[in-house]
N, C-alpha and C positions, 0 to 999 in steps of 0.2 A: 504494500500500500504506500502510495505517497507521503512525505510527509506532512504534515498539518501546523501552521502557523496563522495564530488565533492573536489578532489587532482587537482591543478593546478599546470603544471611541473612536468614532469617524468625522472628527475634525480634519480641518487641510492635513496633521500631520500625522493623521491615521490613514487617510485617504489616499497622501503620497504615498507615503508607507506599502499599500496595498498593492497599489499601483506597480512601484517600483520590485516586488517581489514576485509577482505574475509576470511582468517584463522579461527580468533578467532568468528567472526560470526558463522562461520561453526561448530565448538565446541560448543557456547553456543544455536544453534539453533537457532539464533535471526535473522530473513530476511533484509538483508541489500543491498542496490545496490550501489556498487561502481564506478564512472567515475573517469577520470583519464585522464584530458587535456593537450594535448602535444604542442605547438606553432610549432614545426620544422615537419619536417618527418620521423623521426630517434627519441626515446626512447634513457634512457641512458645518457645524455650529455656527456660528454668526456669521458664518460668509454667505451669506444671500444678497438676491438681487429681484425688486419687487419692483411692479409698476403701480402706480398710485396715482388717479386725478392728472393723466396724460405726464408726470413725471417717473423718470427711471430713478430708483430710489436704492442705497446701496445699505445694509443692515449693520453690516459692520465698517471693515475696510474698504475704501472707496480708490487706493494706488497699491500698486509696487514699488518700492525704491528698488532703482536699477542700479544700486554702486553691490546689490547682491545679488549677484545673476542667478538663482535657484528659482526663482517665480517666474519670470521672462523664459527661464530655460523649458521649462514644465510647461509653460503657455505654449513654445513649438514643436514642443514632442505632441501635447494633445492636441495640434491642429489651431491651435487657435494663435498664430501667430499671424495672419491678416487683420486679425482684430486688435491687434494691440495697437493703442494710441499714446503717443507720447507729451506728456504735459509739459509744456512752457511753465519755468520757475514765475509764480506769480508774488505780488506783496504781502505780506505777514504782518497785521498790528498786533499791538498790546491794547488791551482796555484798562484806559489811568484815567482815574479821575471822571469817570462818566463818558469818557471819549477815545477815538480810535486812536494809538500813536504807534507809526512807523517804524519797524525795528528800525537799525542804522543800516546805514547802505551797505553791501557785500558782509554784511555777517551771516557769520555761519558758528555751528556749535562746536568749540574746536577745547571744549572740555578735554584735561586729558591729552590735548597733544603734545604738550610738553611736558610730558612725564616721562622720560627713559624711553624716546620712541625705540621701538620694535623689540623694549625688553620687555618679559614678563614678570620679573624681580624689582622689586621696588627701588627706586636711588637711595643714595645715602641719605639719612635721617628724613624718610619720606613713609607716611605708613601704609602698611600693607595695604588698608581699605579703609574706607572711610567715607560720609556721605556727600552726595554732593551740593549740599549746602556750607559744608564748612571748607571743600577743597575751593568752592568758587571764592567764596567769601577771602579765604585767604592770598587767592592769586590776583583777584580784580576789584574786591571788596563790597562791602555791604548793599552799595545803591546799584551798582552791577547785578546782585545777585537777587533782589529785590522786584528790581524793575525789569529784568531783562530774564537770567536764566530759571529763577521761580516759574512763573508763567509758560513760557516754553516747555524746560524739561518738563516741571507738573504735568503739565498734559500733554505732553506725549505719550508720556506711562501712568498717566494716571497716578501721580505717587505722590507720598509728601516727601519733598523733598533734604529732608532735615533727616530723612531714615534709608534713602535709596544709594542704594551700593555704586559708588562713583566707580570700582571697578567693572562690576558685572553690568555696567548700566553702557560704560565709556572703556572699552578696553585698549590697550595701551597702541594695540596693533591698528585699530581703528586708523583711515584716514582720516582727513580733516573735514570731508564734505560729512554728509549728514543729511538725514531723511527732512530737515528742517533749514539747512543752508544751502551752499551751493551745490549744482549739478555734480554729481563725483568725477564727469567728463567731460571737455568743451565741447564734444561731439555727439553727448545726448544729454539730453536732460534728465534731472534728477528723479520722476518720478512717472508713471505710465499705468496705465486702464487698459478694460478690453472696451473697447463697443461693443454694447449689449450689458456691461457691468460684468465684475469678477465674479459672480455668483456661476459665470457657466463653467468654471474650474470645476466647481464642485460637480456639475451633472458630467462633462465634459468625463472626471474621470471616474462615477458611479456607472456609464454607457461602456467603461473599458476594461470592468471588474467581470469575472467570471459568472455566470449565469448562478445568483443562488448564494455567491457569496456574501453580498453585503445582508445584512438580520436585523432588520430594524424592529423595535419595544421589545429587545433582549437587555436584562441590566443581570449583571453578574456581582455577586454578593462575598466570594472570594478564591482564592487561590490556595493552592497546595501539590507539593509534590507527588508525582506518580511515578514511581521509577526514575530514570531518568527525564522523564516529562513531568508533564502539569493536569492536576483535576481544576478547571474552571466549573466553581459551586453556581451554579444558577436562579433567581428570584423564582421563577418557573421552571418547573419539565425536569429533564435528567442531567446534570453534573457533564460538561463536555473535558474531553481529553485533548491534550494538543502536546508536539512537539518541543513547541516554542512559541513562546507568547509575549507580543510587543503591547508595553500598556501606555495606548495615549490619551495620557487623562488630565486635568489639573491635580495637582499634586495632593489637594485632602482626600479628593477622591479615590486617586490612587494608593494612597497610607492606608483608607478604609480597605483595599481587598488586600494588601498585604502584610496585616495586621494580626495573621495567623503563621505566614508563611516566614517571617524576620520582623519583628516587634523592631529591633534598632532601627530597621531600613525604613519602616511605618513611623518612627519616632521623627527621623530627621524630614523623610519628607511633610509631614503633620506640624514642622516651622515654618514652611513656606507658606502667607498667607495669598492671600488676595482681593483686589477692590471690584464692588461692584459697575456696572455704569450702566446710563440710559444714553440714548437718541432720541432726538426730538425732531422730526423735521416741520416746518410751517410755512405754510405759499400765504402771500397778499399779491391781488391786483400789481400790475406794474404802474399804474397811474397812482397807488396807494404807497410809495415811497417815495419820499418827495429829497431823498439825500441818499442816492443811489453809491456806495461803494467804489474804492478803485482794488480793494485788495480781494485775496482768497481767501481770507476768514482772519479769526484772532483767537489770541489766548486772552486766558483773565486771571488776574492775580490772588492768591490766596486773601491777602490783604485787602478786596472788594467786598469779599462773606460771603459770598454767593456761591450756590451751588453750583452755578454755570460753569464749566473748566476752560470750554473751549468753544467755536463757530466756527462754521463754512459758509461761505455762501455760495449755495451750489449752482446758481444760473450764472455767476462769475467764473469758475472755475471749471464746470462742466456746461456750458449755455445748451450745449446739443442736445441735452440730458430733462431740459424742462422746457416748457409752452412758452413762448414767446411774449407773450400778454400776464406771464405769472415771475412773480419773483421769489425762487424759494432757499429757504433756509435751512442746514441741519446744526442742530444745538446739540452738545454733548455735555451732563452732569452727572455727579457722583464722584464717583475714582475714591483714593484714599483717605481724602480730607472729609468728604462729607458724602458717608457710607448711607444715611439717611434718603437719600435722594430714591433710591430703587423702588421704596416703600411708599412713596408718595401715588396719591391718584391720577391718574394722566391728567385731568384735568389743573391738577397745581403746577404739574409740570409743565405744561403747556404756558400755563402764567406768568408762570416764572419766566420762561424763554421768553417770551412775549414781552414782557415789560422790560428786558434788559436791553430788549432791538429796538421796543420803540423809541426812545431818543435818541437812539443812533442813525434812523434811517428815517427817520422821522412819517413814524407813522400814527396812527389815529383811528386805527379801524381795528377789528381783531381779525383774524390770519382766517382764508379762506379755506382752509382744514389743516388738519395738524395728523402728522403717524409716528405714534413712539414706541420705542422697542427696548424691552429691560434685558441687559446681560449679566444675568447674575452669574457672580468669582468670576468674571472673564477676563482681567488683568493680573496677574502675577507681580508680586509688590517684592520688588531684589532688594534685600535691605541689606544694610552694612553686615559683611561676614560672608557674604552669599556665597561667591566661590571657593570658599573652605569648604563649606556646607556642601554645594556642588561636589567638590570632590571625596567629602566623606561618600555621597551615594553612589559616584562611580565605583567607588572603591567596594561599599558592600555588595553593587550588582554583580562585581567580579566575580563573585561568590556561589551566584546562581544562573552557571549555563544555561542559554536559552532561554534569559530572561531578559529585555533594554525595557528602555523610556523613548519615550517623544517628546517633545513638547515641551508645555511648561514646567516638570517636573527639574528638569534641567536648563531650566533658562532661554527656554526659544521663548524671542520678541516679535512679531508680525510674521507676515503669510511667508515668504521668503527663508527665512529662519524656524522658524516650522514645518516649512514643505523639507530644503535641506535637511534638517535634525531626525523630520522622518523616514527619508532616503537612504541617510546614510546609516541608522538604525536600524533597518531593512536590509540592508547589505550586510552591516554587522550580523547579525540572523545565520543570514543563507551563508556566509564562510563556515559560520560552525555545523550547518547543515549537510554540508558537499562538502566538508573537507575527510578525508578517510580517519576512520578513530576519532572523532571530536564527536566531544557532547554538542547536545544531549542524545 
């Protein structure tokens, strides 16, 4: 019989994962049966791509940064490289003071670049880790960090920034370009879309999965050795047996099934927390904003109170994307600082959005509909220490042949780094699989 490799969780990095072990089987001729356990009814976790009120609406992530070739790359192996569009670097405020303000011209987030580039060892009297509230604060100082990398990094990661692992967040190997500054190349820009929205990743590679593989409202309750395999314990039905089993999950989730199998390994992953967040999107008439934008959205400073982290304006940034006659917005709140947000009614959230744009665009009417989407633990909060931590769990995965991670357990940040982390986890797998004499 084939061997059997059971992906728990079909986010992007279960779903490359999948992908990429059905491939490369198929190339070396090696007979492999892939499952592929879903808990929900929907594939994809937040990567969706929904039309709404004649706008193409994106659930989660709405680019690729292209200075990490693993998303773009995985777009032309599934065909969908005619679709990819390339975004033009647009302008970026901050909200001070009730009003939009222009980052400075040519910045970029160069956190970290001067730290021991291309070591991984810290410099002399430099510490190992530490947040990046206080690495900023000490390199460019308080009104810098304030007004400019708060804001910013905050919401990129959703994180408070007084606790986020300025290594794991900014590593030393990092370029200086950035999913938030300049293009990583004069020859393309820093960030790109499909037409049609990213959500077709996700069907794109459930249409290239084996007839029968993917099992969606299957939740698995825990793990434990079988021989040199695994009994994956089941909510429902009978206990499945597998090979080798890649768990792509958020890390509490994941500590919960292996919480019988290594209580240490469930301990350290069970530190890694995570923030909630919402979307918010809202259209007004175009003759109902009467102080139309020149930029791509803004951050908002923890120092405003507001639950708001962040804006797009997506008829700015994607105009092809919404009605011509609509001007629509999406608002993102929650993240670390104000875990509250999730729990609210749509309708307060709504309000909220709503009253932070109106004097910004000067509006006066409330929003010709509004679609919000709660992502609960969908951010991964790296907080100072993380890559110890990290490698404590590489270290005790070592331990269990034909066991990896994806994802956030490990530190993968957006679709790109997820898709890689699941690829390459997937290949980690099949060596031990096809190699002669290797576990499991």
């Amino acid at each position: 019989m084939p061997a059997r490799v059971v992906i728990v969780g079909s986010g992007i990095g279960g779903l490359a994962a999948a992908h990429h072990l059905t491939l490369r089987a198929a190339e070396r001729g090696s007979p492999l049966e892939v499952v592929l356990l879903e808990a929900s009814d929907q594939p994809g976790g937040w990567l969706a791509t929904e039309h709404c009120e004649g706008s193409l609406l994106e659930r989660g992530p709405d680019t690729l940064v292209t200075h990490k070739p693993a998303g773009l790359a995985l777009c032309e192996r599934l065909g969908l490289g005619g679709r990819i569009l390339f975004i033009q670097a647009g302008r970026i405020d901050i909200f001070d003071d009730g009003r939009l303000v222009p980052l400075p011209a040519g910045f970029a987030l160069a956190v970290g670049a001067d730290r021991s580039a291309g070591s991984e060892e810290p410099g002399a009297g430099e510490p190992a880790d530490e947040s990046v509230a206080s690495y900023v604060r000490r390199q460019f100082g308080d009104e810098l960090y304030r007004r400019i990398y708060e804001p910013v990094v905050g919401g990129l990661f959703m994180a408070d920034t007084e606790e986020l692992s300025l290594a794991a967040s900014f590593p030393r190997r990092a370029s200086q370009g950035s999913e938030a500054g300049r293009p990583s190349s004069p020859q393309r820009p820093a960030a790109a879309t499909l037409d049609g929205g990213l959500g077709q990743i996700v069907s794109a590679l459930v249409a290239r999965l084996p007839e029968g593989s993917l099992r969606l409202d299957q939740r698995m309750e825990g793990l434990a050795r079988e021989g040199r395999g695994f009994l994956l314990k089941m909510s429902e039905g009978p206990p499945l047996t597998a090979d080798a089993v890649l768990i792509a999950l958020p890390a509490p989730a994941a500590a919960a099934l292996l919480s019988e199998l290594d209580p240490p390994l469930a301990g350290d992953l069970g530190q890694i927390s995570y923030a909630s967040a919402v979307t918010v999107h809202l259209a007004w008439p175009n003759q109902a904003v009467e102080q139309h934008p020149r930029c791509h959205g803004f951050f908002v400073p923890r120092t405003a109170g507001s639950p708001v982290v962040a804006a797009t304006f997506v008829s700015v940034k994607h105009p092809e994307r919404t009605p011509a006659d609509q001007f629509v917005v999406r608002v993102y709140l929650g993240g670390a600082l104000h875990p509250e947000a999730i729990g609210r009614p749509d309708a307060e959230l709504v309000e909220i959005s709503a009253s932070l744009l109106a004097p910004l665009l000067g509006l006066r009417e409330p929003p010709l509909w509004s679609r919000v989407w709660r992502h609960r633990s969908a951010m991964p909060q790296r907080k100072v220490g993380h890559p110890a931590l990290v490698a404590r769990l590489r270290a005790r995965l070592a331990a269990h042949p034909g066991l990896e991670f994806a994802g956030g357990p490990l530190g993968a940040y957006g679709l790109p780094d997820s898709i890689s982390e699941g690829e390459a986890a997937a290949e980690r797998l099949l060596r031990q699989l096809t190699q002669p004499g290797s576990s499991p």
